[in-house]
N, CA, C and O atoms as CSV, one atom per row, in Angstrom:
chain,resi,resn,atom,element,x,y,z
A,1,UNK,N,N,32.701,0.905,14.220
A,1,UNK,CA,C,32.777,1.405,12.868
A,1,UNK,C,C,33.979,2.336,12.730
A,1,UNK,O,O,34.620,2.181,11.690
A,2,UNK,N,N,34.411,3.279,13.580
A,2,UNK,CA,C,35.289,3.840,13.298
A,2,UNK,C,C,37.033,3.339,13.739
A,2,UNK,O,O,38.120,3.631,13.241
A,3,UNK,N,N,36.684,2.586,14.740
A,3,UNK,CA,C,37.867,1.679,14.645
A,3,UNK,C,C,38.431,0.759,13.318
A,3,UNK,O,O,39.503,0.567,12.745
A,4,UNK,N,N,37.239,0.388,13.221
A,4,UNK,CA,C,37.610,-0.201,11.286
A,4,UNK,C,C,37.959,0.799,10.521
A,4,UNK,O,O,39.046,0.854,9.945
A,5,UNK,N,N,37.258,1.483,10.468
A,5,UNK,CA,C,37.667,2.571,9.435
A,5,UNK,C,C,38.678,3.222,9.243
A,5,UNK,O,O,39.034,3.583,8.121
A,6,UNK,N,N,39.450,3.533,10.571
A,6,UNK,CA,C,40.800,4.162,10.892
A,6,UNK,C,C,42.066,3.060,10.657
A,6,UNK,O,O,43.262,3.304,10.496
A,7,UNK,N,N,41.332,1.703,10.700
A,7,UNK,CA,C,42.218,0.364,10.457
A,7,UNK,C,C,42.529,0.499,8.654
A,7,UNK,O,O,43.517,0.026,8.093
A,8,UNK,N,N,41.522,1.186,8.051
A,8,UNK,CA,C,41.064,1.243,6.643
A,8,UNK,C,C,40.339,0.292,5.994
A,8,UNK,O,O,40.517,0.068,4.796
A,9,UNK,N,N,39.678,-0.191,6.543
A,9,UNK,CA,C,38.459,-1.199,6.402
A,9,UNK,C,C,37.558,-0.364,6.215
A,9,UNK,O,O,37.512,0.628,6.943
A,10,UNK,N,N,36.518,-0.579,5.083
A,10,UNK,CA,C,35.425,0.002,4.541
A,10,UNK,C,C,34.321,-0.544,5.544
A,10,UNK,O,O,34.315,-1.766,5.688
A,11,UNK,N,N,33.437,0.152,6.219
A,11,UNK,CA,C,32.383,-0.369,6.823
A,11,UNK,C,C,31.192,0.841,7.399
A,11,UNK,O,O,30.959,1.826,6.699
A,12,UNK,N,N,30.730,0.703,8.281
A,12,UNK,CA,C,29.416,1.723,8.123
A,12,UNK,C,C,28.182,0.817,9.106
A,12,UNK,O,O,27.859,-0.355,8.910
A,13,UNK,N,N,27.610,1.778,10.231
A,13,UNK,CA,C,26.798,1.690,10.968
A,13,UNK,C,C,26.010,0.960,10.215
A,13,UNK,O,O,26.280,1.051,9.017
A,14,UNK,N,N,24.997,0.161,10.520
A,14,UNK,CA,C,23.933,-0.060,9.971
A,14,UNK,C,C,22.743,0.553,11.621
A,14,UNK,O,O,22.743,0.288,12.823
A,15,UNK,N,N,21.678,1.689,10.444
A,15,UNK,CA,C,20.854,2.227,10.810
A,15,UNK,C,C,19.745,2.406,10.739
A,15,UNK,O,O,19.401,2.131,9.589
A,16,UNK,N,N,18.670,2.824,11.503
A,16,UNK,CA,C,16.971,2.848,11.133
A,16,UNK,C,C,16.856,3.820,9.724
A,16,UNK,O,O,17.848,4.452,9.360
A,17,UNK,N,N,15.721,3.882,9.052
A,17,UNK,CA,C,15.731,4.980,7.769
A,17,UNK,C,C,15.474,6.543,8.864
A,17,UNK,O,O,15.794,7.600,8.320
A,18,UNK,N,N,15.058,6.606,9.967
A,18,UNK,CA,C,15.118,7.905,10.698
A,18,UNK,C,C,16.211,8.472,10.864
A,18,UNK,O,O,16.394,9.681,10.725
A,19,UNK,N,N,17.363,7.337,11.299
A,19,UNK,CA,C,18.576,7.639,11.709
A,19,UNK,C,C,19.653,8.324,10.382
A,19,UNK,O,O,20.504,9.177,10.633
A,20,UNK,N,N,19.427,7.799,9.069
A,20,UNK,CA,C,19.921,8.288,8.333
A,20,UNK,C,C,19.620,9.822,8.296
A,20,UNK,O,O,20.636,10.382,7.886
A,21,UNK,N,N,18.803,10.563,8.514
A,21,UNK,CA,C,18.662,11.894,8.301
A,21,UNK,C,C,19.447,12.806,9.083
A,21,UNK,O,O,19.525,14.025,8.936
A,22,UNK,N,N,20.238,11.806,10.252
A,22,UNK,CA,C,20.834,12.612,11.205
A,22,UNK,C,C,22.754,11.910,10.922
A,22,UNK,O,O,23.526,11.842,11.879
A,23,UNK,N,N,23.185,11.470,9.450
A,23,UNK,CA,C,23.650,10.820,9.651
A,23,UNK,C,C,24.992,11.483,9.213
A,23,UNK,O,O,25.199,11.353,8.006
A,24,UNK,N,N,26.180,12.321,10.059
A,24,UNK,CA,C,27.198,13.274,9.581
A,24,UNK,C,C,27.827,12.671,8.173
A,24,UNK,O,O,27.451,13.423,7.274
A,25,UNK,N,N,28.501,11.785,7.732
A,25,UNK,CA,C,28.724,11.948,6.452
A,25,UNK,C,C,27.600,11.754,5.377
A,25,UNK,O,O,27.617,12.452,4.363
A,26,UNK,N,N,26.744,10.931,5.558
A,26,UNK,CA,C,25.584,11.448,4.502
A,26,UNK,C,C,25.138,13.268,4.174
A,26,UNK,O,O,25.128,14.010,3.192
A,27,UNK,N,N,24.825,13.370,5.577
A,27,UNK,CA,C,25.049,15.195,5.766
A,27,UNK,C,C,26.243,15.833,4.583
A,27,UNK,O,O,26.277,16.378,3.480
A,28,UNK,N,N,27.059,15.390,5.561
A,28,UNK,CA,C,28.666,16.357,4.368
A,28,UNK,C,C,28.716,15.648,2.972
A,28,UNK,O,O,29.712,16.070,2.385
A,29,UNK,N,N,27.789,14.407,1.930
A,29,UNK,CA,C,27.742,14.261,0.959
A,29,UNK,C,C,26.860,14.868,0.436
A,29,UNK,O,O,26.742,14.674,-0.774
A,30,UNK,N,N,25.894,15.830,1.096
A,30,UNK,CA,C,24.435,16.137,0.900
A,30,UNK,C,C,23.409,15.113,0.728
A,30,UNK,O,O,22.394,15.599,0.227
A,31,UNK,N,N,23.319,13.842,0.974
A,31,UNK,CA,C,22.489,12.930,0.616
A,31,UNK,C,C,20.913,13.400,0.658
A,31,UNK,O,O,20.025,12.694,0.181
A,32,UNK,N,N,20.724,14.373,1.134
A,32,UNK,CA,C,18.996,15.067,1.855
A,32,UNK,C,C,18.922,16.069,1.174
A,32,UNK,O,O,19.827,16.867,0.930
A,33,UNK,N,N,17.744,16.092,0.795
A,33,UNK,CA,C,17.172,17.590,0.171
A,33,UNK,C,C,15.910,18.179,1.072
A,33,UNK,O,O,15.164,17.343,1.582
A,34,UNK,N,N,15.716,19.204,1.228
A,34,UNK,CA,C,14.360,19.705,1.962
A,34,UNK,C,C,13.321,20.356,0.582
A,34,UNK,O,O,13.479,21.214,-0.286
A,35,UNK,N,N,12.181,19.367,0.986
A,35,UNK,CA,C,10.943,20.231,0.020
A,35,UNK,C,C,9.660,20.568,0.933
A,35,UNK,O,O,9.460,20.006,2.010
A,36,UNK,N,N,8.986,21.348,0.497
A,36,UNK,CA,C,8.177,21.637,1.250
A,36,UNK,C,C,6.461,21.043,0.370
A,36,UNK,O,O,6.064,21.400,-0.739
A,37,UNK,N,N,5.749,20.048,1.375
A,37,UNK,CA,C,4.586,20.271,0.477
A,37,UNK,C,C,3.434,20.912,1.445
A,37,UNK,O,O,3.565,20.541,2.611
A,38,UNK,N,N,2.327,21.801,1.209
A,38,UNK,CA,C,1.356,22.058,1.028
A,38,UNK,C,C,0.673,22.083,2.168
A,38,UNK,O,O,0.108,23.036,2.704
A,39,UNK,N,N,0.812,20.335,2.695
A,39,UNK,CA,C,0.062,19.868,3.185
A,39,UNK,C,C,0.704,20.098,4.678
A,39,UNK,O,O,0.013,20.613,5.557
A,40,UNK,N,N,1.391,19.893,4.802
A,40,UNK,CA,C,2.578,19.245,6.312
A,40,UNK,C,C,3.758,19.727,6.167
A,40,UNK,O,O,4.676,19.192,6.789
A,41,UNK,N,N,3.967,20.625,5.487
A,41,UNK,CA,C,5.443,21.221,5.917
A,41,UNK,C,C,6.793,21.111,5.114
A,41,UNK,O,O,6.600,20.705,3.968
A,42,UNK,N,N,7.828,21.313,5.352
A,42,UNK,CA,C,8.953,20.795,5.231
A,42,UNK,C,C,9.510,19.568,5.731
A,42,UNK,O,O,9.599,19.324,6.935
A,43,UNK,N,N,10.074,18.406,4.356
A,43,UNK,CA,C,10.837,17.107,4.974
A,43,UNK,C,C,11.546,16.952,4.480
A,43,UNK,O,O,11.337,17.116,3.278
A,44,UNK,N,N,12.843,16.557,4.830
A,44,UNK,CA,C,13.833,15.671,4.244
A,44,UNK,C,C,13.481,14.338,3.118
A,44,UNK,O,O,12.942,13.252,3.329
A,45,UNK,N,N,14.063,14.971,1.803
A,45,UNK,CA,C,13.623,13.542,0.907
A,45,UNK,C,C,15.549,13.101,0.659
A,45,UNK,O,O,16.567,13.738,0.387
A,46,UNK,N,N,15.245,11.858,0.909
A,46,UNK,CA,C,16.569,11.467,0.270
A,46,UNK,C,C,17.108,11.701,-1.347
A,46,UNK,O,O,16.286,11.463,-2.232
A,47,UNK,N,N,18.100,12.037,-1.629
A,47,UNK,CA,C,18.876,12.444,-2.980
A,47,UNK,C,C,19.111,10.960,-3.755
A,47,UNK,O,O,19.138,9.933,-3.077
A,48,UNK,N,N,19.326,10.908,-5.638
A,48,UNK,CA,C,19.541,9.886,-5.898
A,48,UNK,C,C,21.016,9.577,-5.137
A,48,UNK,O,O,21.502,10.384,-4.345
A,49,UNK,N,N,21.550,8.515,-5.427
A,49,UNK,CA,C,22.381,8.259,-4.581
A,49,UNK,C,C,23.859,7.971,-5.474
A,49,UNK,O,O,24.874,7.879,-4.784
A,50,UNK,N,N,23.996,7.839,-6.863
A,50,UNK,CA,C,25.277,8.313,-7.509
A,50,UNK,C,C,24.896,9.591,-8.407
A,50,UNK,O,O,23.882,9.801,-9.073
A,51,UNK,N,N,26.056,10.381,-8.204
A,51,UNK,CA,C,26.256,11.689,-8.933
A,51,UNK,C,C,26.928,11.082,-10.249
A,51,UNK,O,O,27.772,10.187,-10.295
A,52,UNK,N,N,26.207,11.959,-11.568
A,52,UNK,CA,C,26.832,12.154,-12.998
A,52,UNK,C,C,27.054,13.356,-13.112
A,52,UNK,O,O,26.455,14.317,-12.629
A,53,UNK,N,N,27.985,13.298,-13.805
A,53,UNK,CA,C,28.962,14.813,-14.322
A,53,UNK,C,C,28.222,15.654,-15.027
A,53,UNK,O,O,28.320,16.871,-14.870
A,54,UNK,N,N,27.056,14.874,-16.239
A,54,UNK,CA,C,26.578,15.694,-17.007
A,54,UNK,C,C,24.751,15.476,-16.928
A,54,UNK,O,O,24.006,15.998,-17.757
A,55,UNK,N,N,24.319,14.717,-15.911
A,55,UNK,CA,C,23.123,14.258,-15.795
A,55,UNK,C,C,22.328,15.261,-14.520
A,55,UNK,O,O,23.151,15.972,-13.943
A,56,UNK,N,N,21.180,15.385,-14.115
A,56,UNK,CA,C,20.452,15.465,-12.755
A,56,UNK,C,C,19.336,14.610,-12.789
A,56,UNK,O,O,18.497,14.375,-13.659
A,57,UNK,N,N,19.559,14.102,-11.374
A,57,UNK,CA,C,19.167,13.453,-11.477
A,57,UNK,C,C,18.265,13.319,-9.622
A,57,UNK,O,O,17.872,12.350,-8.974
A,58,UNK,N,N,18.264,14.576,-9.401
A,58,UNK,CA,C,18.204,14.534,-7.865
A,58,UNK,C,C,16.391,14.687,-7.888
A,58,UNK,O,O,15.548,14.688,-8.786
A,59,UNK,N,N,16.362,14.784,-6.711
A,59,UNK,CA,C,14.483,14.674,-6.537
A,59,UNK,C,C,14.260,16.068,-6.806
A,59,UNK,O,O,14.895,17.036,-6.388
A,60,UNK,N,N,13.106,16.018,-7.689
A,60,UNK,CA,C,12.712,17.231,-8.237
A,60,UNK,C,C,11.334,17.846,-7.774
A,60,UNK,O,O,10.882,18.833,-8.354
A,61,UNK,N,N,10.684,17.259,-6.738
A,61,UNK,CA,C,9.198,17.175,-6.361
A,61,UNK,C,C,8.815,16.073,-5.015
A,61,UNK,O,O,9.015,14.858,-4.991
A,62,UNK,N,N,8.310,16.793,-4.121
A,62,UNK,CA,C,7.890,16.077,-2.968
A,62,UNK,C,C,7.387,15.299,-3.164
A,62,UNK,O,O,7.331,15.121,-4.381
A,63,UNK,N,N,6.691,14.299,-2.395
A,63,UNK,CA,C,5.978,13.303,-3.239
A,63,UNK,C,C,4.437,13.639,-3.334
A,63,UNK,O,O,4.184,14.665,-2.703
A,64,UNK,N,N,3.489,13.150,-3.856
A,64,UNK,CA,C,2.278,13.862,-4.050
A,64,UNK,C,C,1.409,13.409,-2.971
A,64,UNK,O,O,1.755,12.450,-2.281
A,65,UNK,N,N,0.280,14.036,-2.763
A,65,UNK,CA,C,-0.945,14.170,-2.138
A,65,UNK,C,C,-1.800,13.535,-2.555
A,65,UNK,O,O,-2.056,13.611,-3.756
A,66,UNK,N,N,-2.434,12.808,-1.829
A,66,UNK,CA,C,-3.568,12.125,-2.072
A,66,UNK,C,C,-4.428,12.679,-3.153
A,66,UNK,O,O,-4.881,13.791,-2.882
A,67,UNK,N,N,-4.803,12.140,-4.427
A,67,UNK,CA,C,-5.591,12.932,-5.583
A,67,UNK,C,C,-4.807,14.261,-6.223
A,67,UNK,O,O,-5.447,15.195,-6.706
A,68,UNK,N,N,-3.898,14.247,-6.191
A,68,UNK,CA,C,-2.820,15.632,-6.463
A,68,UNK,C,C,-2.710,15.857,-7.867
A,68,UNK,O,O,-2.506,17.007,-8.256
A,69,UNK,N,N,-2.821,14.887,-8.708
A,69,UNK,CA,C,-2.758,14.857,-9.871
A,69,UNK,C,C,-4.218,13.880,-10.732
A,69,UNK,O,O,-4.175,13.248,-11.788
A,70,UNK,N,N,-5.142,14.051,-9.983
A,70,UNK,CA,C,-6.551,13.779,-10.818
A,70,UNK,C,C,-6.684,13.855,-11.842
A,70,UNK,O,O,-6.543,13.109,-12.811
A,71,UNK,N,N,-7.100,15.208,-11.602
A,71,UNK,CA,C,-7.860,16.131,-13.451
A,71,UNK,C,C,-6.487,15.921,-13.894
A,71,UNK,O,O,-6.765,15.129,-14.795
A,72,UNK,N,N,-5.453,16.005,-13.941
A,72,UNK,CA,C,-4.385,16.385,-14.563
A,72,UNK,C,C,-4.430,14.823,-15.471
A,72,UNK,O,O,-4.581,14.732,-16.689
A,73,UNK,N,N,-4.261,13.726,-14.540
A,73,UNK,CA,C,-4.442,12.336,-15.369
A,73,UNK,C,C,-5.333,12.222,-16.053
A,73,UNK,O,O,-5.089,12.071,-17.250
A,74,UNK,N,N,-7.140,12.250,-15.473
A,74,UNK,CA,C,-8.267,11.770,-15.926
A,74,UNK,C,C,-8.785,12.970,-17.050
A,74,UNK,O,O,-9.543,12.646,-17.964
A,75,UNK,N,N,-8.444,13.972,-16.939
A,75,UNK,CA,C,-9.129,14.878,-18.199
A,75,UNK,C,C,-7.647,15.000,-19.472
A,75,UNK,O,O,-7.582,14.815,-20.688
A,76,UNK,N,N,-6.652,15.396,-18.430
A,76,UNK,CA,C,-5.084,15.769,-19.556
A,76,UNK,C,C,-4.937,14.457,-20.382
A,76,UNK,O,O,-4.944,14.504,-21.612
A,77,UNK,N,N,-4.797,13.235,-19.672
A,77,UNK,CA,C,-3.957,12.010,-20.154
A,77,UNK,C,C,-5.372,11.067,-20.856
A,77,UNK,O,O,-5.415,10.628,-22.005
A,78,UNK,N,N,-6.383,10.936,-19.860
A,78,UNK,CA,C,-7.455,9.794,-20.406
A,78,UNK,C,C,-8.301,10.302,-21.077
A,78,UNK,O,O,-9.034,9.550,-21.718
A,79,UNK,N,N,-8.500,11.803,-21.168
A,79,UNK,CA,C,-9.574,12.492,-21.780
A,79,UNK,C,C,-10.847,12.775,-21.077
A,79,UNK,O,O,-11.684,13.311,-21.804
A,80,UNK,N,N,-11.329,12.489,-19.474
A,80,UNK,CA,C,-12.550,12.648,-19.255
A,80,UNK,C,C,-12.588,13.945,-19.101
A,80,UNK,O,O,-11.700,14.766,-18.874
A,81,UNK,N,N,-14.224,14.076,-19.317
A,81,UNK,CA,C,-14.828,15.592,-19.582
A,81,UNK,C,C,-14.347,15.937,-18.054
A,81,UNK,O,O,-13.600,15.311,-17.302
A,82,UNK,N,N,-15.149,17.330,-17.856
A,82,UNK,CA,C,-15.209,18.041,-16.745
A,82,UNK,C,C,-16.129,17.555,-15.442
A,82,UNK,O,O,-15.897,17.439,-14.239
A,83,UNK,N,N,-17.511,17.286,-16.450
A,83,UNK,CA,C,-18.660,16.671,-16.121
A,83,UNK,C,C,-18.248,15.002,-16.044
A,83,UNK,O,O,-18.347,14.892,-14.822
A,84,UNK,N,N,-18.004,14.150,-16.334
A,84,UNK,CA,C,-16.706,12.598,-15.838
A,84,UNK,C,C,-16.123,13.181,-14.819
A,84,UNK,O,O,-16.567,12.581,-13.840
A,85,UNK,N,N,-15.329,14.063,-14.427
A,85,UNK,CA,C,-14.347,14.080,-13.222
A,85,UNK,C,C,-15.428,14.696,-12.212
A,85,UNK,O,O,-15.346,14.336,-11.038
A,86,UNK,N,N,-16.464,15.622,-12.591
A,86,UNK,CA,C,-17.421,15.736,-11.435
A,86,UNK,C,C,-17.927,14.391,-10.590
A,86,UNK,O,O,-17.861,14.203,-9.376
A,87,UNK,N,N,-18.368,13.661,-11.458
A,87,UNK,CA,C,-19.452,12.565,-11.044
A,87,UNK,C,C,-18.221,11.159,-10.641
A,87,UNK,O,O,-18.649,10.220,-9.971
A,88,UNK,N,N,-17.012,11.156,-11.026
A,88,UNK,CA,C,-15.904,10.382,-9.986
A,88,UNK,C,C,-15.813,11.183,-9.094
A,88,UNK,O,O,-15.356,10.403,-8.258
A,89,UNK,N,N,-15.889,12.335,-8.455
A,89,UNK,CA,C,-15.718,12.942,-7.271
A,89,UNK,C,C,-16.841,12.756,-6.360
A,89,UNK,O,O,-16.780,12.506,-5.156
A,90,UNK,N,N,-18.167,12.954,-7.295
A,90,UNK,CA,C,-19.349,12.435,-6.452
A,90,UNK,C,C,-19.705,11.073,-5.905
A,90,UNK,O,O,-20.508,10.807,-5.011
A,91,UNK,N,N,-18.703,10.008,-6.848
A,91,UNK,CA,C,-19.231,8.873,-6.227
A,91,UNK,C,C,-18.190,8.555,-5.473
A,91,UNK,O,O,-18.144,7.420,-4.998
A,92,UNK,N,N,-17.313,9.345,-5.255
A,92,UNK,CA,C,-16.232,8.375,-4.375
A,92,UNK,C,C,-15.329,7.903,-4.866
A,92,UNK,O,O,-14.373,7.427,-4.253
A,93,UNK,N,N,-15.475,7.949,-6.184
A,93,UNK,CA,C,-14.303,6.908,-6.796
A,93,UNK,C,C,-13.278,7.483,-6.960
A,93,UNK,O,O,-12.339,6.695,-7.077
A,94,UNK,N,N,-12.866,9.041,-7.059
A,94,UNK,CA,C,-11.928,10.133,-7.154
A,94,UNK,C,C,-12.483,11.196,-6.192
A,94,UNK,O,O,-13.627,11.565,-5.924
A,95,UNK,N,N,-10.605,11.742,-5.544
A,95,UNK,CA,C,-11.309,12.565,-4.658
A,95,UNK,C,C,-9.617,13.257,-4.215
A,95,UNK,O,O,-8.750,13.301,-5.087
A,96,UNK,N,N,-9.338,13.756,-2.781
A,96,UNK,CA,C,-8.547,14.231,-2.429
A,96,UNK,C,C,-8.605,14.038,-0.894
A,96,UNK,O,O,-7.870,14.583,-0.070
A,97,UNK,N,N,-9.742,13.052,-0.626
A,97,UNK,CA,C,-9.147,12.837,0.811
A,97,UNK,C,C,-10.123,11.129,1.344
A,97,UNK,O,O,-11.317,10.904,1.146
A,98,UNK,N,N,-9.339,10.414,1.867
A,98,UNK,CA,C,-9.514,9.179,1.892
A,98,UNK,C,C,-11.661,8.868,2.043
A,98,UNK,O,O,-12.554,9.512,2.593
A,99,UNK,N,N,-11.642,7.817,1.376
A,99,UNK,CA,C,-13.847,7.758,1.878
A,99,UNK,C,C,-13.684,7.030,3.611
A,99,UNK,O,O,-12.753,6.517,4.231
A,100,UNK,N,N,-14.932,7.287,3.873
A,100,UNK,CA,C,-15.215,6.647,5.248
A,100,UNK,C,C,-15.164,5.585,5.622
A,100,UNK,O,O,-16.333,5.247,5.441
A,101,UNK,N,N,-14.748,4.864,5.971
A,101,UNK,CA,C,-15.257,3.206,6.261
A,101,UNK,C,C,-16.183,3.490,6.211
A,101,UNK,O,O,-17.089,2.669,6.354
């Protein structure tokens, strides 16, 4: 790759998605952002991948948690009561952490 490149041939490793996080010019473009969720820590999320002059457009939020946004959907957006989001939590059907086999 860098023999091409110094030839001026456009080209580029091809790599695992792990390997990109360690990858020096993605690095010096900033391609990575660090967020932290909740659950597990701090990770590397990848950035959108063209820049606008007058837009953002970069990741704004880790990605969510299992049930992270429930009540927020089922009471904010669909309307169920309090008492509805109780009794999906009781049966299993809504929740925040996977049911049993």
């Amino acid at each position: 790759m860098a023999t091409l490149q110094a030839l001026g041939i456009a080209s580029g490793a091809v790599l695992q998605p792990r390997e990109l996080l360690d990858d020096a010019p993605l690095e010096a473009r900033n391609a990575h952002t660090t967020m932290t969720r909740a659950c597990c820590g701090e990770h590397r999320y990848p950035e959108f991948p063209l820049r606008f002059s007058a837009a953002v457009c970069g990741q704004r939020t880790p990605a969510p948690t299992l049930g992270q946004h429930n009540e927020e959907v089922l009471t904010g957006l669909l309307g169920a009561t309090a008492e509805e989001l109780a009794s999906l939590h009781a049966a299993g059907i809504s929740g925040s952490r996977p049911r049993k086999a």
